[in-house]
Biotite code that builds the C-alpha atoms (Angstrom):
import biotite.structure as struc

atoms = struc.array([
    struc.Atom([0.000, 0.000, 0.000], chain_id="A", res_id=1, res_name="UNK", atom_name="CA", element="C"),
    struc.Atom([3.063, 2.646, 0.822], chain_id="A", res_id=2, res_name="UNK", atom_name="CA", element="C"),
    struc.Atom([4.520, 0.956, -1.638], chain_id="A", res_id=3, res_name="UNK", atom_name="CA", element="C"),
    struc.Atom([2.159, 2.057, -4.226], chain_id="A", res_id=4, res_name="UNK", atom_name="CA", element="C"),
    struc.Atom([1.996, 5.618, -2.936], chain_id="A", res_id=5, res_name="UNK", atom_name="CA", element="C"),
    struc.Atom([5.294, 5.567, -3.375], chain_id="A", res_id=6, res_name="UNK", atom_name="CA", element="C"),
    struc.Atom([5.564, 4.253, -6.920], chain_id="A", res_id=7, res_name="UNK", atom_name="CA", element="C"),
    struc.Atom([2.898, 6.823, -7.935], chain_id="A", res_id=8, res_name="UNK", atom_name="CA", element="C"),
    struc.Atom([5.124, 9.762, -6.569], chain_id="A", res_id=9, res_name="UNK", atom_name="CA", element="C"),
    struc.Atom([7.671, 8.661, -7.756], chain_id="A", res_id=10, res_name="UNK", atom_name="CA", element="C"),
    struc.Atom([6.319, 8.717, -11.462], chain_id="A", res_id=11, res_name="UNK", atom_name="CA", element="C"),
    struc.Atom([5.531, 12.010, -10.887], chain_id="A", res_id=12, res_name="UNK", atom_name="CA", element="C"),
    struc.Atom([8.951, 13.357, -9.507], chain_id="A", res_id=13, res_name="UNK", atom_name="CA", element="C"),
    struc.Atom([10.762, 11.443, -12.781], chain_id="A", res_id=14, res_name="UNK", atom_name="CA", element="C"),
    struc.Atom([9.918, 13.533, -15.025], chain_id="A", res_id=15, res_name="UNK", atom_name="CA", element="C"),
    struc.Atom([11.167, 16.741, -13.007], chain_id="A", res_id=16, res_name="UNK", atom_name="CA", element="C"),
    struc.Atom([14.225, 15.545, -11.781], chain_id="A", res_id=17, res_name="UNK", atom_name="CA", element="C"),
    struc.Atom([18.015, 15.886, -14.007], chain_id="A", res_id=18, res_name="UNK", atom_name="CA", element="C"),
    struc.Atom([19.393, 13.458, -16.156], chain_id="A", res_id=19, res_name="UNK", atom_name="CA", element="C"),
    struc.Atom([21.551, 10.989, -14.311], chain_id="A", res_id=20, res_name="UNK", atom_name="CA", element="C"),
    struc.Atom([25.623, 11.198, -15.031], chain_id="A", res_id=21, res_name="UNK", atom_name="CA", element="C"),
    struc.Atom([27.692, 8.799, -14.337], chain_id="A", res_id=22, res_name="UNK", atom_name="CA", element="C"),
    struc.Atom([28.957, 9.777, -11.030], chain_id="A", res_id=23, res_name="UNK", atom_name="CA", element="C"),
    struc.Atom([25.222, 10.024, -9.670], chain_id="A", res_id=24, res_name="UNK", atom_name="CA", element="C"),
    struc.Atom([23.013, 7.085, -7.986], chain_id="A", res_id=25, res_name="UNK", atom_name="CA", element="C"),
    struc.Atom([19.547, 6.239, -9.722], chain_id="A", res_id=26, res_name="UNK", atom_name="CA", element="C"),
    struc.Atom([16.782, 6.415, -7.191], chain_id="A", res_id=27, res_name="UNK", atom_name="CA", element="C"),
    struc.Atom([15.607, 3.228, -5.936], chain_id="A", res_id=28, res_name="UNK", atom_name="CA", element="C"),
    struc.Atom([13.140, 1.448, -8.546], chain_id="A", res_id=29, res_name="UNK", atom_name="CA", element="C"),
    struc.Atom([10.023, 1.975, -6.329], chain_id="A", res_id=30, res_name="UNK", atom_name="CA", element="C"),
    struc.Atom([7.811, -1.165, -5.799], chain_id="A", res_id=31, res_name="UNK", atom_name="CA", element="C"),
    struc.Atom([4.551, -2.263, -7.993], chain_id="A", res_id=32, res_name="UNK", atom_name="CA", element="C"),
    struc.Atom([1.394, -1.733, -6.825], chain_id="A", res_id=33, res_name="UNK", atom_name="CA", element="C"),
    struc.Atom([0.630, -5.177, -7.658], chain_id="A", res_id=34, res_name="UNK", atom_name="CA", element="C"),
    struc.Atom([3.271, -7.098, -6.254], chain_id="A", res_id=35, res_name="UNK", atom_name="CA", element="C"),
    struc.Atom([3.593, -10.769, -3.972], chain_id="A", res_id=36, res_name="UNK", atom_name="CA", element="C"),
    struc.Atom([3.280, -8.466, -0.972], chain_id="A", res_id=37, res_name="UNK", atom_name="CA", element="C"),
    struc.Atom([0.608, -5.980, -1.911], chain_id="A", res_id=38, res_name="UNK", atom_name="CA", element="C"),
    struc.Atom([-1.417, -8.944, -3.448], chain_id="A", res_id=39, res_name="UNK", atom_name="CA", element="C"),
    struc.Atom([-1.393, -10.767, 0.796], chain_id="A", res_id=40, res_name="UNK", atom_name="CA", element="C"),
    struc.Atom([-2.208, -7.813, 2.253], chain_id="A", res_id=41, res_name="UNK", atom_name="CA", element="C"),
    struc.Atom([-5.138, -7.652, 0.152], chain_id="A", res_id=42, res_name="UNK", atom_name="CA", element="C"),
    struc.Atom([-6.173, -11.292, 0.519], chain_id="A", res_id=43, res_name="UNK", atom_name="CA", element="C"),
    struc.Atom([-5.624, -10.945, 4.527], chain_id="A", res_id=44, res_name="UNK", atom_name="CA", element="C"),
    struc.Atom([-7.813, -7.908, 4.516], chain_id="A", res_id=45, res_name="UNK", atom_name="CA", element="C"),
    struc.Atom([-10.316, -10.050, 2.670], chain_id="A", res_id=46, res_name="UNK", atom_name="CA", element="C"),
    struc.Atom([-10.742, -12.931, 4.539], chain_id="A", res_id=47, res_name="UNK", atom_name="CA", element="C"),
    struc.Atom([-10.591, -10.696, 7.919], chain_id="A", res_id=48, res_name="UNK", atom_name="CA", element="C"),
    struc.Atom([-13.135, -8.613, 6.885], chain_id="A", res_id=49, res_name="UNK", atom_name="CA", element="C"),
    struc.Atom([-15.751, -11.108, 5.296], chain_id="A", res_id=50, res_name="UNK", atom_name="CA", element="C"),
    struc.Atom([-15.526, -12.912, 8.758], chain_id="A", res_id=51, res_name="UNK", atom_name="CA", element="C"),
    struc.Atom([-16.138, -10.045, 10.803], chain_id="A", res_id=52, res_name="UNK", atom_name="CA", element="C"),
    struc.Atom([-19.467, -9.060, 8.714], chain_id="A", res_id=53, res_name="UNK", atom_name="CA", element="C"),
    struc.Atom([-20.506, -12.305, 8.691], chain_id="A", res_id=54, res_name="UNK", atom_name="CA", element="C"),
    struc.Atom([-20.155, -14.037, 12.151], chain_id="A", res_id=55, res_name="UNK", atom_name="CA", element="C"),
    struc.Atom([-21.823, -12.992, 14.954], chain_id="A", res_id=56, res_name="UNK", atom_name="CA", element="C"),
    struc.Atom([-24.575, -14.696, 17.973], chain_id="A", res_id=57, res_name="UNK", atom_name="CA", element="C"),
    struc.Atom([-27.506, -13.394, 19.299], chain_id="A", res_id=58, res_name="UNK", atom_name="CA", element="C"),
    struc.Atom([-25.123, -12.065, 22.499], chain_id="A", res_id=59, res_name="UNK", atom_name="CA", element="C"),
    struc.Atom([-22.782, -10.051, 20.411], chain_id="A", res_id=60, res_name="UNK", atom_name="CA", element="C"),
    struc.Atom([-24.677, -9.363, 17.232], chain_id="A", res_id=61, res_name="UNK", atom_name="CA", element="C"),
    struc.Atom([-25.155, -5.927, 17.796], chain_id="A", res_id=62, res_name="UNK", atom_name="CA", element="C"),
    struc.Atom([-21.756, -5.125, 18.746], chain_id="A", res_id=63, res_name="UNK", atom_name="CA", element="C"),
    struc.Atom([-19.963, -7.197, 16.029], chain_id="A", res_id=64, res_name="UNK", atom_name="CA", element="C"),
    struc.Atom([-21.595, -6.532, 13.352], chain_id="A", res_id=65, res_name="UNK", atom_name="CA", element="C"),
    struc.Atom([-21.498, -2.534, 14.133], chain_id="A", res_id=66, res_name="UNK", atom_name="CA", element="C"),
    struc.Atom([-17.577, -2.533, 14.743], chain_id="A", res_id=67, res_name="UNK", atom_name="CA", element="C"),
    struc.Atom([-18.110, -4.258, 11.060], chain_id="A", res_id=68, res_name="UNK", atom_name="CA", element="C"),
    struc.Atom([-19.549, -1.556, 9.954], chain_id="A", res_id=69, res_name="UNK", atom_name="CA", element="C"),
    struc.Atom([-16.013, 0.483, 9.984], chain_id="A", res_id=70, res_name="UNK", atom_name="CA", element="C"),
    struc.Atom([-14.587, -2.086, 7.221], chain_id="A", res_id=71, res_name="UNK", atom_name="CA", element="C"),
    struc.Atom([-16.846, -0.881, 4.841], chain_id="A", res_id=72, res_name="UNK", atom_name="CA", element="C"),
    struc.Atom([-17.165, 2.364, 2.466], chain_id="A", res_id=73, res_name="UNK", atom_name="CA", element="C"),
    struc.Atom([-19.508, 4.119, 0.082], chain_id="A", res_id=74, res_name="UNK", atom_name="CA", element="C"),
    struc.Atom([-23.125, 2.538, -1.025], chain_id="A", res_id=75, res_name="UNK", atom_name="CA", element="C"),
    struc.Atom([-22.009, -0.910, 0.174], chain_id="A", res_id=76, res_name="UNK", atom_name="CA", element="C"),
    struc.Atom([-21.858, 0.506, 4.231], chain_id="A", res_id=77, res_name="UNK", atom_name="CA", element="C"),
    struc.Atom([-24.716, 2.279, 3.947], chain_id="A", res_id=78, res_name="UNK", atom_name="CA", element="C"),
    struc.Atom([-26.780, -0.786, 2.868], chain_id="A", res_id=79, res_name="UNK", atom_name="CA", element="C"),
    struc.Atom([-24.743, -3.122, 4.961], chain_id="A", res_id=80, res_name="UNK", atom_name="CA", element="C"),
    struc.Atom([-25.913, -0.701, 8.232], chain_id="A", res_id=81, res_name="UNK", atom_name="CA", element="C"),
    struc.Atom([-29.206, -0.699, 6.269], chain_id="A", res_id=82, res_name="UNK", atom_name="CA", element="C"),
    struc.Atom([-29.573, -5.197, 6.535], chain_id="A", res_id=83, res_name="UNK", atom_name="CA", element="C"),
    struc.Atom([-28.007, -5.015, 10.180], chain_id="A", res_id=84, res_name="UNK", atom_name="CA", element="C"),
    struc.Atom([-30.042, -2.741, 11.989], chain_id="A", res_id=85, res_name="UNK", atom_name="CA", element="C"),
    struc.Atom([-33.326, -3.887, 9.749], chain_id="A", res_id=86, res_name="UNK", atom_name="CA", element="C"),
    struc.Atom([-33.203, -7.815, 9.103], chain_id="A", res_id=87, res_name="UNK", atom_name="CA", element="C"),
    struc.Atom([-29.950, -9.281, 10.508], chain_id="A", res_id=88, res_name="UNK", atom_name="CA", element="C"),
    struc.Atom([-29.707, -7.997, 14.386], chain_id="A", res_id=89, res_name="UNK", atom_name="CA", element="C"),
    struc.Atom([-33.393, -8.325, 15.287], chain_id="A", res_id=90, res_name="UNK", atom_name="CA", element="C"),
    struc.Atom([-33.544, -11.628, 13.052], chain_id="A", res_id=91, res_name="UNK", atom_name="CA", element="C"),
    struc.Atom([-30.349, -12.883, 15.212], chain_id="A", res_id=92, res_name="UNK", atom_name="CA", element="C"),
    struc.Atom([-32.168, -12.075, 18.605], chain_id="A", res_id=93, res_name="UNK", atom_name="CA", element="C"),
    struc.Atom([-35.561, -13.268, 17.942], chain_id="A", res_id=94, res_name="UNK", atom_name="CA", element="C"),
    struc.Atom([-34.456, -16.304, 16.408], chain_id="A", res_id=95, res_name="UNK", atom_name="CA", element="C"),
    struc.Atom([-31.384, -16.892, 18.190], chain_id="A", res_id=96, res_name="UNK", atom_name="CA", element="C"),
    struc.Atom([-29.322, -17.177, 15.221], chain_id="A", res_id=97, res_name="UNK", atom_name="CA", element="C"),
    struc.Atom([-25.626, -18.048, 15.525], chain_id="A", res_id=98, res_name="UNK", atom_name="CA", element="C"),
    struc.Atom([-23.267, -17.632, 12.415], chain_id="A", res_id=99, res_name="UNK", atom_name="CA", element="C"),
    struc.Atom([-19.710, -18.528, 12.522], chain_id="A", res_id=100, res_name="UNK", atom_name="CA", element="C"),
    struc.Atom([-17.893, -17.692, 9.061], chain_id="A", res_id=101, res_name="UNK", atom_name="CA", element="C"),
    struc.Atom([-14.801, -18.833, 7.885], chain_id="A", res_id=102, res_name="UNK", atom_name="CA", element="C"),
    struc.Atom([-12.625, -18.266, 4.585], chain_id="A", res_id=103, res_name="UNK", atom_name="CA", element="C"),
    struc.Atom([-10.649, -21.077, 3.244], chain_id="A", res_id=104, res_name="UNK", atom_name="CA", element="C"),
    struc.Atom([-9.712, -19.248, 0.305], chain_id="A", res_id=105, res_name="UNK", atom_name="CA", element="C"),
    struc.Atom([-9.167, -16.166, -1.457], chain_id="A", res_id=106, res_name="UNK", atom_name="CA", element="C"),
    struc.Atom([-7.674, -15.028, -4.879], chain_id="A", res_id=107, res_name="UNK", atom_name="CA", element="C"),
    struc.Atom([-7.095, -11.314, -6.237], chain_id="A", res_id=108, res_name="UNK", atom_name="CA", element="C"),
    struc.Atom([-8.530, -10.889, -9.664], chain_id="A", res_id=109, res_name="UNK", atom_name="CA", element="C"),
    struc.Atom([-6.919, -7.863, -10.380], chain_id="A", res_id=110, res_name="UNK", atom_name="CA", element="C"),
    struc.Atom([-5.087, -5.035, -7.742], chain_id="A", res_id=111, res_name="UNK", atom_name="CA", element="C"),
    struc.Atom([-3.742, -1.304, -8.183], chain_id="A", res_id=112, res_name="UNK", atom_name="CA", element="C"),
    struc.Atom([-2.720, 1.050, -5.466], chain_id="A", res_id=113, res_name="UNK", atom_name="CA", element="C"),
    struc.Atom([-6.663, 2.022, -5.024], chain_id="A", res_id=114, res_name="UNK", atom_name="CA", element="C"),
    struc.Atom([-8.651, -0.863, -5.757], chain_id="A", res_id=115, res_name="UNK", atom_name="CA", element="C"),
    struc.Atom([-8.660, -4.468, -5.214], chain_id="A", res_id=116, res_name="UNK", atom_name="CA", element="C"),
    struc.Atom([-11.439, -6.762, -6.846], chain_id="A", res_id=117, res_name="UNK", atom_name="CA", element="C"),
    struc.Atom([-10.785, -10.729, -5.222], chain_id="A", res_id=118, res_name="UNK", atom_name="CA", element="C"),
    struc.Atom([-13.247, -14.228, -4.873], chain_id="A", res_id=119, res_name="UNK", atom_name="CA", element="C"),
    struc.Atom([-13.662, -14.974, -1.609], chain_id="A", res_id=120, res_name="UNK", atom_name="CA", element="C"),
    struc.Atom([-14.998, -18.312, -0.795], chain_id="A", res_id=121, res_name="UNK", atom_name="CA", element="C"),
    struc.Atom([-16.690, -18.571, 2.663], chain_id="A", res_id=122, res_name="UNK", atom_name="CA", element="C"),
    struc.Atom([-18.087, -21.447, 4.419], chain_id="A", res_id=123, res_name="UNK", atom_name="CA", element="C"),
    struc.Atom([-20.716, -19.812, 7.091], chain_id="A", res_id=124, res_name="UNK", atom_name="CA", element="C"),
    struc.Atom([-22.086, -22.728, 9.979], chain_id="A", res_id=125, res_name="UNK", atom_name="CA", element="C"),
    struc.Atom([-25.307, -21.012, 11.192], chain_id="A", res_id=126, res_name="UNK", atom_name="CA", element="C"),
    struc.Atom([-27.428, -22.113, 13.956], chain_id="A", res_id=127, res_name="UNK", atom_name="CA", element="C"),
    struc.Atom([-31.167, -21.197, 14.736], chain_id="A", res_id=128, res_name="UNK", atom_name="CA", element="C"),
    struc.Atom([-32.109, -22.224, 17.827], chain_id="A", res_id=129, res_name="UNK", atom_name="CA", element="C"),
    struc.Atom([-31.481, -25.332, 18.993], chain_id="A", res_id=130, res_name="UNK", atom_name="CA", element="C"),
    struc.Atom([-31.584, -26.993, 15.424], chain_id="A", res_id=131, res_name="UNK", atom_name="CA", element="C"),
    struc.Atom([-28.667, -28.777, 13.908], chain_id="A", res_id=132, res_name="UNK", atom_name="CA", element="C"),
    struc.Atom([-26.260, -26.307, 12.652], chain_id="A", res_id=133, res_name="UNK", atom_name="CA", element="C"),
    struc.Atom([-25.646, -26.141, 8.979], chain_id="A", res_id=134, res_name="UNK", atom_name="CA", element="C"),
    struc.Atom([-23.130, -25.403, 6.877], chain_id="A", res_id=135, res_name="UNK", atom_name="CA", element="C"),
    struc.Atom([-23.461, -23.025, 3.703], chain_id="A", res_id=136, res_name="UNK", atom_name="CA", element="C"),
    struc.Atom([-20.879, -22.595, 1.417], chain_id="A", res_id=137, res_name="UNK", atom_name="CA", element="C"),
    struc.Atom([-20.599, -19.909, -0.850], chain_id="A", res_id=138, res_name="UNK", atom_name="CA", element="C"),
    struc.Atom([-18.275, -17.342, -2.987], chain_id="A", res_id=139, res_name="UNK", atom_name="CA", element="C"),
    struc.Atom([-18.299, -13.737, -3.243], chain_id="A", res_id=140, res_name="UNK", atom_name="CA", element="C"),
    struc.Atom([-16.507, -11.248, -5.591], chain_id="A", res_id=141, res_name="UNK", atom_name="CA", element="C"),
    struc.Atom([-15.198, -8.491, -2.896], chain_id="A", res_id=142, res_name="UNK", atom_name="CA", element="C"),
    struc.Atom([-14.151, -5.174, -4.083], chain_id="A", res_id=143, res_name="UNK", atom_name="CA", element="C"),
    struc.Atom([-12.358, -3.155, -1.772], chain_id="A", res_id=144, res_name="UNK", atom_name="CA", element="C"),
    struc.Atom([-11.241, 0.414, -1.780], chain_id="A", res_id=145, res_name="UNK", atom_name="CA", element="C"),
    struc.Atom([-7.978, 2.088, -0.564], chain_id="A", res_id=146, res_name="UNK", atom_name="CA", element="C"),
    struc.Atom([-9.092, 5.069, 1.539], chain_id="A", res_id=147, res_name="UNK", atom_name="CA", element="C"),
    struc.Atom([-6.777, 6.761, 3.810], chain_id="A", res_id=148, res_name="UNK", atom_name="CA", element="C"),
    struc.Atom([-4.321, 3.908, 4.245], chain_id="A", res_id=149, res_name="UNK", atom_name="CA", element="C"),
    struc.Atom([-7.060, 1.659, 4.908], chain_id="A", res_id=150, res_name="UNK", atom_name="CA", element="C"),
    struc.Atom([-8.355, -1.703, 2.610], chain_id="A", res_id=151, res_name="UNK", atom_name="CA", element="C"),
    struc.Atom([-12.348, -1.109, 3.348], chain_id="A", res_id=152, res_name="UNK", atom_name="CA", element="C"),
    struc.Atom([-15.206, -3.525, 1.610], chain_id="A", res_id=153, res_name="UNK", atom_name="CA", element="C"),
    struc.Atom([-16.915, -1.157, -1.268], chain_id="A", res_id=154, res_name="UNK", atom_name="CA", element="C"),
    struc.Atom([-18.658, -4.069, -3.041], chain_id="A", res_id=155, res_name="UNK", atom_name="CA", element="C"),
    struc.Atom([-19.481, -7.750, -1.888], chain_id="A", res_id=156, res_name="UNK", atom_name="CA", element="C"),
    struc.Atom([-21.465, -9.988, -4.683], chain_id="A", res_id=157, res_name="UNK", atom_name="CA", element="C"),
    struc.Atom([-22.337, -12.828, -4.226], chain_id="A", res_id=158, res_name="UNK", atom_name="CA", element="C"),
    struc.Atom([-21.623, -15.142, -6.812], chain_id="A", res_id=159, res_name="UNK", atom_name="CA", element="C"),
])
């Protein structure tokens, strides 16, 4: 993430900078946006955020899901705070609905220094009541934005 930053000034600051003689040191060549390292942090953000909006129990639900909220940006947190506070806390509660989500794989589609787009495949145990749980696996196509600093869920699609 610095990393890009850094490759993007540097672009910039190129072009405005003397010809190198032979006695001078080229700059460092700065790293690629979409390199081994950018590419985990973006798969580690993935698969930590898609558990945190998707586990929760009717103790913690509204907690949980609400620090959730903060991995999120633009039209996907509003409607994400939208399904919480309408369907998914009260559902939780009344029901007594346990979900425990975890990710047993991720790959990046494509990554620049602002935007990630990655599959995500989940496997989500939920529990209502005192029935058996069950398992539900599925795959998503995250998108997530670069905003401050910070990798933050701007789309999830399910797939």
């Amino acid at each position: 993430m610095a990393a890009a930053i850094t490759f993007g000034a540097g672009q910039l600051n190129r072009a405005n900078q003397p010809t190198a003689t032979a006695t001078s040191t080229p700059p460092p060549a700065p790293a690629p946006a979409d390199s081994t390292q950018a590419r985990q942090v973006v798969m580690d953000v993935a698969k930590t955020s898609v558990v945190k909006l998707l586990s929760y129990t009717p103790e913690n639900v509204d907690t949980t899901l609400n620090e959730a909220v903060a991995l999120t940006t633009g039209e996907f947190r509003d409607s994400f705070t939208q399904l919480i506070r309408d369907v998914v806390i009260p559902g939780a509660r009344q029901k007594n609905i346990t979900a425990i989500s975890t990710v047993p794989a991720v790959a990046v589609e494509s990554l620049t220094a602002d935007t990630a787009k990655l599959i995500v495949f989940i496997d989500q145990t939920v529990t209502t009541g005192s029935a058996e749980p069950e398992l539900i696996p599925s795959s998503v196509r995250l998108r997530l934005e670069n905003v401050n600093g910070a990798w933050l869920v701007a789309t999830f699609t399910p797939l």
